[in-house]
C-alpha positions, 0 to 999 in steps of 0.5 A: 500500500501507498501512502501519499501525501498532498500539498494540504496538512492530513488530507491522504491519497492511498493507493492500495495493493492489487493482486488480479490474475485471470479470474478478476482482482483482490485488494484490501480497501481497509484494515485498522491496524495498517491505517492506523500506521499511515496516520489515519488514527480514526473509528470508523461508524458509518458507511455510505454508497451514492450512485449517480447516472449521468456524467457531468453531476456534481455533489458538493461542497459538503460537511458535517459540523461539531460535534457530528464533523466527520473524516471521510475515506472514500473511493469511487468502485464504478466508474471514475470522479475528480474529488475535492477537498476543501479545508474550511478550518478558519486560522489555517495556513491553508483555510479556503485551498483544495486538493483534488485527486481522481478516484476509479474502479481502475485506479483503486485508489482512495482519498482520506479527508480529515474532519474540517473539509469541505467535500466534493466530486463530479463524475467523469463517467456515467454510472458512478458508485461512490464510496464513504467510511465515515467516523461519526453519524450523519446529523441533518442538523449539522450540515454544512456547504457552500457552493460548488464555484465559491468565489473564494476557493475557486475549484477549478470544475470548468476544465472537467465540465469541458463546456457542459452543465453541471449537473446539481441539486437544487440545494447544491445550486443555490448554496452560500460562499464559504464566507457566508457558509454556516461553518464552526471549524477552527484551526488547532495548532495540534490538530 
């Protein structure tokens, strides 16, 4: 397994051990012990599975704040997505940058987000299934987001989009900046 680090202090790209012979592949998506090693010292409570048709759909910019913030590990196992990270933890060296990372059945590889990011993926294929372990509980009451093209993190989606429509929710579509978002995240020193 390999471990790489990205420009953004926490936020991992892993790419796993494959073994494949003539009848398919193996490969261990997860074991505490060996993750805990890679720094990724989190339990996780919750796993997730989305599924978009269409090439071209955005989901995102998302989080979950305190006391329900949650780190992330996800992987696309259909298909394949740009991911995005944005760090949202205010006082950070790096608050308001992203990482982004491309995620495919093919590539196997897997994109850890700690807790105080903002999280996002458009599709390049149709019929996407995305992956999440999540270490806390969904709780409505404590979502979070800003728009997809905040002004102020300046993805740049457009290059991906190559000229067409985003595909969004309506949520996604009328979200606020990140400075107008509702985000409780402060940056800790030690964190």
């Amino acid at each position: 397994m390999k471990v790489i680090k990205t420009e953004i202090e926490g936020v991992l790209i892993i790419e796993t051990d494959v073994f494949g012979d003539h009848r398919g592949y193996f490969t261990e998506t997860y074991s505490k012990p060996k993750y805990k090693a890679m720094g990724i010292d989190v339990e996780f409570v919750q796993d997730n599975m989305s599924f978009s048709a269409q090439k071209g759909t955005l989901r995102g910019l998302h989080w979950q704040n305190p006391p329900y913030a949650q780190s992330k590990l996800v992987s696309c196992t259909k298909g394949k997505v740009i991911d995005v990270a944005v760090n949202i933890r205010k006082g950070s060296p790096t608050y308001g940058k992203y990482v982004s990372c491309e995620l495919s059945a093919e590539n196997h590889r897997q994109f850890f987000i700690p807790r105080g990011f903002a999280h996002g993926f458009l599709t390049l294929t149709d019929d996407v299934e995305f992956r999440y372990k999540c270490d806390n509980v969904y709780n409505k009451g404590s979502e979070g987001g800003m728009r997809y093209d905040a002004p102020e993190v300046n993805v740049d989606w457009g290059s991906l989009l190559n000229g067409i429509e985003p595909v969004l929710s309506e949520k996604d579509k009328v979200g606020p900046t990140l400075e107008e978002s509702k985000n409780e995240f402060k940056y800790e020193e030690n964190c």
